[in-house]
Steps between C-alpha positions, in 0.01 A plus 500: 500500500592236769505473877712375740444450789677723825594227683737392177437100542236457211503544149398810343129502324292657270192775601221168457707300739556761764160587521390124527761412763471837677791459687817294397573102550785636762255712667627848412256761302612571143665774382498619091870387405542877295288779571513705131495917502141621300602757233587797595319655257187372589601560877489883395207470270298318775222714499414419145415132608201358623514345818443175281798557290748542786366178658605326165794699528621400863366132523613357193848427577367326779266299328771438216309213221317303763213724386415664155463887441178513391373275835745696708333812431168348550615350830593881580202697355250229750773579761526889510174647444436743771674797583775563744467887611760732611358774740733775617505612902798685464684727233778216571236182670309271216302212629483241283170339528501061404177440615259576224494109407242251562604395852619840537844448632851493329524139447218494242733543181764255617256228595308590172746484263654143659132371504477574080860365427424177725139459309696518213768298567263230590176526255651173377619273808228267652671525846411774746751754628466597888560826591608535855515894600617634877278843544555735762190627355472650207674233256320205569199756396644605135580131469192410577310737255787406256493127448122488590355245243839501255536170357747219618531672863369460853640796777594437834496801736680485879441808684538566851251491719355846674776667298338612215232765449151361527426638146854342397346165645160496325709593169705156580217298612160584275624363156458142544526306156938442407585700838515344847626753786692333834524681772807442666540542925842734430634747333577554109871449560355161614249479158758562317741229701179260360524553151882518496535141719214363202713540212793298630225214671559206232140386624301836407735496178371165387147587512472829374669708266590800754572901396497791723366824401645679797778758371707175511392463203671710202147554328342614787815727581642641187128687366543752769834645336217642307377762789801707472533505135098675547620742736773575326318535193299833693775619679802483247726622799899431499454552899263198562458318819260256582408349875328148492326370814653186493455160679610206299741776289360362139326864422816705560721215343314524165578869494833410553463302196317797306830695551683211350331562208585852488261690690695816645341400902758726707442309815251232654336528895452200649230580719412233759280456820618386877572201270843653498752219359616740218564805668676324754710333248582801354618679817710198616583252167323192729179375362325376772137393476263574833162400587289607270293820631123536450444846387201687326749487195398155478686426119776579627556285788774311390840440705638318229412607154581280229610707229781720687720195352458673143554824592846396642561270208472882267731712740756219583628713753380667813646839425329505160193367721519799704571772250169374317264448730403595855297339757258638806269339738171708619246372818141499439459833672698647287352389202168603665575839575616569135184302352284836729769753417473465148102447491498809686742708311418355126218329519624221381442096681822272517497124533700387835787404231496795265558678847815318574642560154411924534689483850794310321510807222440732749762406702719460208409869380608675771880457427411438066286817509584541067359139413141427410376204692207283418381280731272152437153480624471092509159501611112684502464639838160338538703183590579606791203683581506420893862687566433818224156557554603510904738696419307758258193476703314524136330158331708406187254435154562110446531416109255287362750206462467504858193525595451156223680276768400630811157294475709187416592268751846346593607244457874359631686198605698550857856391518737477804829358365701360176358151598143622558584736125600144291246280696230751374660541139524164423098488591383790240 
């Protein structure tokens, strides 16, 4: 398996090299040259196979011979070892919970399994690899917990400052060691700016060997194809849709890439905050980026998400674009008032993000009434404890892997601008 890269000026390279570089020498993100169909007989079998054995299944194309079978599957069995529940609101409503990891958001099996191949890849070089990571919050956090203490690495976090979650923050700030956390005066559209300006800066180049592990990155990215092969594997339904809050687009792009491989995924919901660049884009074929929007959705403040590149590069066309996928915004007292409606009806506590997504499929529903929808809860709830427990008027039970850095103290670098960003790298 190769890459090459989407803005077609570099030379194609292997899964070892895309992870190292992150993104290409031309500054585009990579893109798997061939995307092979699984079996279809294993496809229809799925529920004979351990979630282990469709990892293997799904990932090893991508990894092609950079890495062995046997370490491959040990790389996934350290990667995938916690559950990822599907809990029914609806005879046609699924939410599918991804936050049963150990920073107990999404991100943890992407920035988990990129953390193993890169300790792999490098349990043999003398020279450390810098990972630099944009978070909106909950990344940065699964990076963190990820690379913490893996061999040949030191972690970089920029997050934006007062725009995170104050547990988000102490998750990005209390683990000292490889991680440092800089907290950048803007936005995560401006983060993000950061870490894509340092890969082309010849200066930061020459002193450390830079990655990403943002969904840039295709090892970060590509594990969470694996979500919808799970769901899939409890639903079996030929009438699947599934709505993705999405802010930087890599979550609902991977799916996109689990349909590639043969999943039967009827349609995708692109469900999105005031952060509205893709539903706009969608109505009117312009994609215009705004001023990013703080919101109590705080992942997915994101005006101009990254991946959305890949998902055109798979439907070519916007017609096929629009027959595939659809797109809707939702304000924060939207997704309040369904975060109370469903408490009170069900009994049942959504994250801020999961909310967006069941507003997406809800929305979606009312004119696909014969489709089963499953919707992505990205986050625990107790992240956001302020807006739901408002909200709920109830006090939410905080796991233990919580209440373990709440007596730690933070610790961050602050950062104004680019300039201030490399004056301050080049110091650590």
């Amino acid at each position: 398996m190769l890459y090459r890269s989407l803005n077609k000026k570099s030379d194609p390279v292997n899964f070892e090299k895309a992870i190292k570089l992150g993104l290409a020498s031309d500054g585009g993100l990579f893109f798997p040259t061939t995307i092979s169909p699984i079996k279809k007989d294993f496809i229809d079998k799925i529920e004979d196979y351990s979630n282990i054995e469709i990892a293997y299944q799904v990932l090893k194309q991508f990894v092609g011979n950079t890495i062995s079978e046997l370490d491959l599957k040990n790389i996934i069995e350290s990667t995938i070892d916690f559950d990822f529940p599907l809990v029914k609101l609806e005879d046609n409503i699924f939410s599918l919970e991804l936050y049963h990891g150990p920073t107990l958001a999404f991100k943890d099996v992407g920035a988990r399994f990129m953390a193993n191949c890169l300790g792999y890849f490098n349990k043999n070089r003398s020279k450390l690899t810098t990972v630099l990571v944009a978070t909106s919050g909950d990344t940065g956090a699964a990076v963190a917990n990820g690379f913490l203490d893996v061999k040949g690495t030191k972690v970089v976090i920029l997050y934006p400052k007062n725009k995170v979650s104050e547990i988000q923050e102490r998750q990005l700030t209390t683990n000292k060691k490889n991680i440092t956390a800089l907290r950048i005066n803007g936005s995560f559209d401006d983060c993000q700016k950061m870490v894509k300006k340092a890969f082309v800066d010849k200066e930061l180049n020459n002193q450390f060997n830079l990655t990403s592990a943002n969904s840039i990155n295709v090892a970060r990215w590509l594990p969470q194809s694996l979500y919808y092969f799970y769901a899939y594997k409890k639903l079996k339904s030929k009438n699947l849709v599934f709505s993705v809050p999405s802010g930087n687009f890599g979550n609902i792009c991977a799916g996109i890439v689990a349909r590639e491989l043969g999943l039967p995924i009827k349609h995708f919901i692109a469900s999105t905050n005031v952060n509205d660049t893709i539903p706009r884009y969608f109505k009117n074929g312009v994609f215009k980026a705004n001023k990013t929007i703080q919101t109590i959705s705080n992942a997915m403040d994101v005006s101009n998400p990254s991946n959305f590149v890949r998902i055109l590069e798979i439907f070519k066309d916007f017609d096929n674009l629009r027959e595939n996928m659809s797109s809707y915004s939702f304000n924060d007292v939207e997704t309040l008032d369904l975060i109370k409606k469903v408490y009170d009806s069900k009994g049942y506590v959504l994250d801020p993000h999961g909310a967006v997504g069941l507003l997406g499929l809800n929305k979606y529903l009312k004119i696909n009434s014969e489709d089963i929808g499953v919707f992505l809860e990205t986050a625990h709830p107790i992240k956001f404890s302020k807006h739901v427990e408002n909200i709920l008027k109830i006090k939410l039970k905080k796991p233990e892997k919580i209440n373990n850095i709440l007596s730690k103290s933070k610790e961050f670098i602050d950062v104004e601008d680019y300039k201030d960003f490399k004056e301050k790298m080049l110091k650590l």
